[in-house]
C-alpha positions, 0 to 999 in steps of 0.5 A: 324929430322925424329922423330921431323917430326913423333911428328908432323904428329901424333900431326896433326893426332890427332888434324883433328880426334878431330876437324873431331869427334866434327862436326860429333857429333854435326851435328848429334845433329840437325834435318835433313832438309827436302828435300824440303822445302813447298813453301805455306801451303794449306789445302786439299778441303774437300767433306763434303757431297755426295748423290746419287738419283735414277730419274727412271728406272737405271736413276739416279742423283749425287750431292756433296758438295766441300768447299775450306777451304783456303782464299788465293788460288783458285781451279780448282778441277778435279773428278772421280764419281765410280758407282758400280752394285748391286753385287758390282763390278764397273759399270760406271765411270765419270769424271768431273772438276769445280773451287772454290773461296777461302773459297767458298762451292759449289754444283757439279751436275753430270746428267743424268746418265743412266746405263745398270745395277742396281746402288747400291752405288757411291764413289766421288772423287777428283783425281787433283786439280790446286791451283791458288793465287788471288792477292785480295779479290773477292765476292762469291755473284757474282750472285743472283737469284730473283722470285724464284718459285717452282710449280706443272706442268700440268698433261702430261707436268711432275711433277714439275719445279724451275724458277727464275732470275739470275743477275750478280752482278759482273763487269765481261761477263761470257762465261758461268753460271752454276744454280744447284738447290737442293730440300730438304724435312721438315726432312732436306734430299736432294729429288731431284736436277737439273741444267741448264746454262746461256750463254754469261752472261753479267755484270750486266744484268739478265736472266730467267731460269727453271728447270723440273723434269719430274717424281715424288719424294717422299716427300713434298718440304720445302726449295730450295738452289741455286749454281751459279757456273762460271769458273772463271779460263777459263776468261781472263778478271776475271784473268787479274784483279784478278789473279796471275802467281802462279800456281800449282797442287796437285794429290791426 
């Protein structure tokens, strides 16, 4: 009986280290999951240009170009704007935020920025962004601004000016609105920017605005291009209608 029973351990032995060896070797056989899994799959915002400007005397301007490449989500982006001296060692630092449509191409103007030292070069960039879904379509047209007009001010009262209308073509009261203006010269290089806001923007009505430039740039200005930006994030009506619970945030 006692080797009867030994047969049958060893047997049982032999048959759980056969069965044990095949699942390890199979199992080693398929690519590991990963440990989490993506719920979505967005692309990153690109910063497809940045400029900086000298205004005056260590006064200067920034202007960057951000496009969100996904059609489904929304973006409120966070930045960091480096300025460094002439020797090359950091020389201010300047934060800032602004929010994009999906498939949207905005300007971000940062003004004024004085310093107490000689800016040599500036580094644009995007430190956080809050992705949000937008349950439907909405148009980045938005705004329009009509009468435009760029014109030579009086001597004594500064250098040039932009003026035009801006409507809002949507359904929707704006808290506030953003114009950033940007003159480009015959050679297609950026020559000057500025920016002003409209405040308490209702649906559908209109307002002027101006922009001045009260020191001169060199170059002869050929085309003039519009930003209009809202937060559309920060109203509750835009959201209420258009927005989703599903949101999340990404660090860069």
């Amino acid at each position: 009986h006692m080797l009867r029973l030994l047969k049958q351990v060893i047997i049982a032995l032999i048959f759980f280290t056969v069965i044990g060896s095949a699942i390890y070797f199979f199992s080693m056989r398929e690519d590991p999951l990963p440990a989490a899994l993506p719920t979505v799959l967005i692309s990153p915002l690109l910063v497809s240009s940045q400029k900086l400007l000298k205004v005056g005397d260590r006064d200067y301007d920034f202007l960057a170009e951000i496009k969100n490449p996904n059609f489904d989500f929304g973006a409120t982006v966070f930045y960091e704007l480096n300025l460094f001296g002439g020797t090359g060692g950091p020389a201010m630092v300047k934060t800032g935020s602004m929010s994009l449509l999906p498939g949207q191409s905005m300007f971000e103007i940062v003004s004024p920025i004085r310093t107490e030292a000689v800016i040599s070069r500036a580094g644009f960039k995007i430190t956080s962004v809050i992705w949000e879904r937008l349950k439907e379509f909405i148009p980045q047209n938005l705004f329009f601004v009509k009468n435009q007009k760029y014109s030579f001010l009086p001597k004594g009262q500064g250098f040039s000016s932009f003026s035009g209308v801006l409507f809002n073509n949507s359904n929707f009261d704006f808290d506030r609105v953003d114009v950033l203006v940007v003159l480009y010269g015959s050679d297609g290089d950026i020559l000057a920017v500025n920016k002003t806001d409209a405040r308490t923007m209702l649906a559908k009505t209109e307002r002027f605005f101006e922009v001045k430039w009260p020191f001169s740039f060199k170059g002869e200005v050929s085309r003039v291009e519009i930003s209009v930006h809202t937060d559309i994030f920060k109203n509750s009506n835009f959201l209420k209608e258009h927005g989703t619970e599903e949101k999340f945030q990404n660090f860069y």
